[in-house]
LUMNU-544172 format. One record per residue (C-alpha): residue number from 1; x negated, y negated, z. Coordinates in Angstrom, 1 decimal. Layout:
N
<atom i="NUM" px="X" py="Y" pz="Z"/>
...
//
This chain:
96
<atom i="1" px="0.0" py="0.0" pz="0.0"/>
<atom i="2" px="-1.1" py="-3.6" pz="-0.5"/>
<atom i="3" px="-2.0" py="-5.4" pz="3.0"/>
<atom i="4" px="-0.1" py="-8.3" pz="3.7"/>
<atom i="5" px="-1.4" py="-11.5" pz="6.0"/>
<atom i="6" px="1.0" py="-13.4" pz="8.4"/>
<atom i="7" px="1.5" py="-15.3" pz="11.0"/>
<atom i="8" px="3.2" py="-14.1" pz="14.1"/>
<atom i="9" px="6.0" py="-16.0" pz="15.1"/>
<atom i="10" px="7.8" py="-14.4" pz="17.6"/>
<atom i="11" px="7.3" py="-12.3" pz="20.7"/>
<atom i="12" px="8.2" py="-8.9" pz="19.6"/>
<atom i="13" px="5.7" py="-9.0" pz="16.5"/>
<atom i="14" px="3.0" py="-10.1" pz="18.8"/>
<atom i="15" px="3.8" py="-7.1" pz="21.2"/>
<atom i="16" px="2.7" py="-4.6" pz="18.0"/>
<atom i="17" px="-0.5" py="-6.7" pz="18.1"/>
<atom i="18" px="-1.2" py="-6.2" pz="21.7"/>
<atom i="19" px="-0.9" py="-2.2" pz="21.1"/>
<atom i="20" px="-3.4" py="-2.5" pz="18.5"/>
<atom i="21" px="-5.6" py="-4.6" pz="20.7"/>
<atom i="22" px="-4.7" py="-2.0" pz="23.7"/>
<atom i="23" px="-6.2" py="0.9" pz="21.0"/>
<atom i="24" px="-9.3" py="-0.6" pz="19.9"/>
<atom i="25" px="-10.7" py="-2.0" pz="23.0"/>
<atom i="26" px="-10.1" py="1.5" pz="24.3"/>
<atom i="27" px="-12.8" py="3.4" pz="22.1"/>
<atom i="28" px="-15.5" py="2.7" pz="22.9"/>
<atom i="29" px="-14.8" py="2.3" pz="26.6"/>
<atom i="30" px="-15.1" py="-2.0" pz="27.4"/>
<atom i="31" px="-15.1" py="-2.5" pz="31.2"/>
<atom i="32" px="-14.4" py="-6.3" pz="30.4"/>
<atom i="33" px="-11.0" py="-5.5" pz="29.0"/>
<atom i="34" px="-10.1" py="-3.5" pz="32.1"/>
<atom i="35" px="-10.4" py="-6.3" pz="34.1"/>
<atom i="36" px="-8.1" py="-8.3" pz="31.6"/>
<atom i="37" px="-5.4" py="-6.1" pz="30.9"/>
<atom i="38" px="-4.0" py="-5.9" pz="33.6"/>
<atom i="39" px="-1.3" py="-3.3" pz="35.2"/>
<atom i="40" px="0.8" py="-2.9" pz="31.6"/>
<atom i="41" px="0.8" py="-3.1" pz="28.2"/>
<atom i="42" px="4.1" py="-5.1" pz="28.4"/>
<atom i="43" px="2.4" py="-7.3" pz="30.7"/>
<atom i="44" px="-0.2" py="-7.9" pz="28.8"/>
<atom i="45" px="1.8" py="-8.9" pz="25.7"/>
<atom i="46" px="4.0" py="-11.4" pz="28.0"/>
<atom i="47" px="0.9" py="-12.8" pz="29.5"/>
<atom i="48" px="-0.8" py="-13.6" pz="26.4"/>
<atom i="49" px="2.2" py="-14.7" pz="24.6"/>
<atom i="50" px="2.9" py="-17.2" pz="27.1"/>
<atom i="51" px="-0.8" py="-18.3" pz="26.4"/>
<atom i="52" px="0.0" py="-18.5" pz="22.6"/>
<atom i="53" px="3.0" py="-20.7" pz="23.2"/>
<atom i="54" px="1.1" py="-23.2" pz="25.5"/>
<atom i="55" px="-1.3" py="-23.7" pz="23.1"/>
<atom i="56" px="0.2" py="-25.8" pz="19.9"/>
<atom i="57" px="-2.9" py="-25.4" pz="18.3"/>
<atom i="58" px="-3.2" py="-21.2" pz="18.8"/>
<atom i="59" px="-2.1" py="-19.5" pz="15.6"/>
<atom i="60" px="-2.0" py="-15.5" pz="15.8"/>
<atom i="61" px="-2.4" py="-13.8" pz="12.4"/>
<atom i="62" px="-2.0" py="-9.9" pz="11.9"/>
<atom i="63" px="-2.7" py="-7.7" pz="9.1"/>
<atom i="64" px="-0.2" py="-5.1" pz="8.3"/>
<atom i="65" px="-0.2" py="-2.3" pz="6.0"/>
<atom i="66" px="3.3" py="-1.9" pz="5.2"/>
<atom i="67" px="5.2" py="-2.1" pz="8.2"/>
<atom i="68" px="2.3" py="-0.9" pz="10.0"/>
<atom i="69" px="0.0" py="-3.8" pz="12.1"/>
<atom i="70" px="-3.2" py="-2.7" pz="11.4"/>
<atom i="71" px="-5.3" py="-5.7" pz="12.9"/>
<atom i="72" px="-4.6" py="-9.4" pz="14.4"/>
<atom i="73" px="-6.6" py="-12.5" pz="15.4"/>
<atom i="74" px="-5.8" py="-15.8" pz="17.4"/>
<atom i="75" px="-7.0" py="-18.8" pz="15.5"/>
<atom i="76" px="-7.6" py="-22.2" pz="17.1"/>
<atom i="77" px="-7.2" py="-24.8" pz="14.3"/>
<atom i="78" px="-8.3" py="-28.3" pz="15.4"/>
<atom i="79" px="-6.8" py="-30.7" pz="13.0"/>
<atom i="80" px="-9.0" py="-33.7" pz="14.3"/>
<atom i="81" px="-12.4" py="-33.1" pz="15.6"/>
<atom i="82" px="-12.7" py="-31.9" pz="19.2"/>
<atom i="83" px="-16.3" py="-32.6" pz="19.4"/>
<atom i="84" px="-15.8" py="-36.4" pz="18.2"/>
<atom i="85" px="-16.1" py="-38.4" pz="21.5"/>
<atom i="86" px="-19.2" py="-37.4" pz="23.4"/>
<atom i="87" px="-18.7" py="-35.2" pz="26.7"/>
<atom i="88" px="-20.5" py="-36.5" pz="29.5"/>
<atom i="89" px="-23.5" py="-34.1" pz="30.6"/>
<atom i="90" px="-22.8" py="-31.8" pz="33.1"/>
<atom i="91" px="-26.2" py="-31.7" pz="35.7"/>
<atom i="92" px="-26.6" py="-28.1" pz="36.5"/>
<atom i="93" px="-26.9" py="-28.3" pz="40.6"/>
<atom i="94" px="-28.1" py="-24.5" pz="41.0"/>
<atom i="95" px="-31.1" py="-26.0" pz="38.5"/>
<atom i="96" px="-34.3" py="-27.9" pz="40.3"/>
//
């Protein structure tokens, strides 16, 4: 089948992308993503799709292969630059 690109746009098509993420951070084992997916699956997805909505700028995109998700990414698309006023430097304290 031809893979199709889109954006998710609603909270049961970003559940299929948290199994997928659930699968592939499984094998190989990654003992960061223990510690951040916490007690569910369905958990998971409501946590991070109340991240998604709270950032305007966060746009999720998933790869599907017929009706099957096969892949999915959050974007962060600035549309002016972040970077444009300079940040003030941060004196590391822990640093002589």
């Amino acid at each position: 089948m031809t893979l199709q690109l889109s954006e998710v746009t609603n909270a049961a098509d970003f559940a299929e992308v948290v199994k997928v993420e659930h699968r592939a951070y499984a094998t190989p084992a990654n003992s960061l993503w223990e510690v951040l997916k916490g007690p569910n699956i369905d958990e998971c997805a409501e946590r991070q799709w109340v991240w998604h909505m709270g950032t305007p700028i966060s746009h999720w995109l998933t790869v599907k292969d017929g009706n099957k998700v096969t892949s999915g990414a959050e974007w962060i698309v600035h549309e002016i630059n972040p970077f444009e006023k300079p940040q003030p430097i941060v004196k590391a304290t822990w640093w002589p």
